[in-house]
N, C-alpha and C positions, 0 to 999 in steps of 0.2 A: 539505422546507420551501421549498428555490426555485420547484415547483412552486405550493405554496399562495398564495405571492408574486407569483407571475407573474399568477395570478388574482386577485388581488385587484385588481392594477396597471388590468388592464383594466377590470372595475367600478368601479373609482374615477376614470379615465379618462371613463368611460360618464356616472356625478356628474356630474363638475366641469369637463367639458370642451364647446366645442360642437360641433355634427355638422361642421361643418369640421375642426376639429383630428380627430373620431375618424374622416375618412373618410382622414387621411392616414394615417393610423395602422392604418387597416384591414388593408392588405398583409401590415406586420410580424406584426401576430397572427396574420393567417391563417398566414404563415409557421412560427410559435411554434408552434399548433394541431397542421398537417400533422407536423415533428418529434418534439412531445406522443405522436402517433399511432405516428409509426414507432418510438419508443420502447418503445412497448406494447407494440406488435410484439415489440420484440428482449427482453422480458420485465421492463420496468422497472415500478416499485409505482406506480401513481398516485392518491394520495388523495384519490375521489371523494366520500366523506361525512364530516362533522366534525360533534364537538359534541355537544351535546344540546337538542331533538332531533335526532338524524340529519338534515341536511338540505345541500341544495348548490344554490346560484342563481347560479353561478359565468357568465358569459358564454362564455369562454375554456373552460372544460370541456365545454361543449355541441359548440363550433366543433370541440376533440379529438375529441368523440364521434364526431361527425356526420362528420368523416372516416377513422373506423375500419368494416370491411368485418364487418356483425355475419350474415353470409351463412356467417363459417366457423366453423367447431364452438368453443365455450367450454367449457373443464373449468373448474368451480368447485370450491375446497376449503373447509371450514371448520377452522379448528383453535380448539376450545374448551378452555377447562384455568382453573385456580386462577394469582391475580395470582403474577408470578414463578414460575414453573412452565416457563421457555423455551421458549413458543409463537415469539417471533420471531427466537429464537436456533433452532429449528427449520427454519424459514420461510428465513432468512438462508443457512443450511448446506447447505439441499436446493433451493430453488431461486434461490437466487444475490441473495434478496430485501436491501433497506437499510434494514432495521429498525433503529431504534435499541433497545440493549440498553443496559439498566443496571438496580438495582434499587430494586426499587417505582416504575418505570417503566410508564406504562398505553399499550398500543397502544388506540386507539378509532377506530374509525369502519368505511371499508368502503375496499377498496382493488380496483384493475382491474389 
């Protein structure tokens, strides 16, 4: 959720602020972004789609993106199953994911 937050900050920032205040401000994201990144890296969930429809217009996730190296190979999994069926109690155990568990808890969206 701090991640969802952090992107919001900056689109809202992006609103309500003027390009003076977002150019000072520019550094610290970028900074936020590159960390975002090395995160991925070290195998952390980052909640790239939310909602319905699926969608993300995120500023801040683009900036992550855009400094991760998509040059190296990607395993993608899907794990599909019935609600409460511990898909992210799975996910959590085997590769070290922070899903939140409880029940009649919905994971939704798409995660990197």
């Amino acid at each position: 959720l701090f991640c969802d937050e952090l992107f919001s900050l900056w689109d809202n920032i992006h609103k309500t602020q003027s390009s003076i205040e977002i150019r000072k401000l520019q550094n610290k994201f970028d900074l936020v972004a590159t960390k975002l990144a090395e995160l991925v890296y070290k195998g952390f969930a980052l909640h790239i789609l939310r909602g319905r429809p699926l969608q993300s217009h995120s500023r801040l996730l683009k900036m992550c993106m855009e400094k991760l190296n998509f040059g190296d190979s990607v395993a993608i999994l899907t794990v599909i199953g019935e609600q409460s069926s511990a898909k992210s109690s799975l996910l959590n155990s085997t590769f070290g994911c922070n899903f939140h568990v409880s029940a009649g808890r919905c994971t939704i969206g798409l995660y990197l």
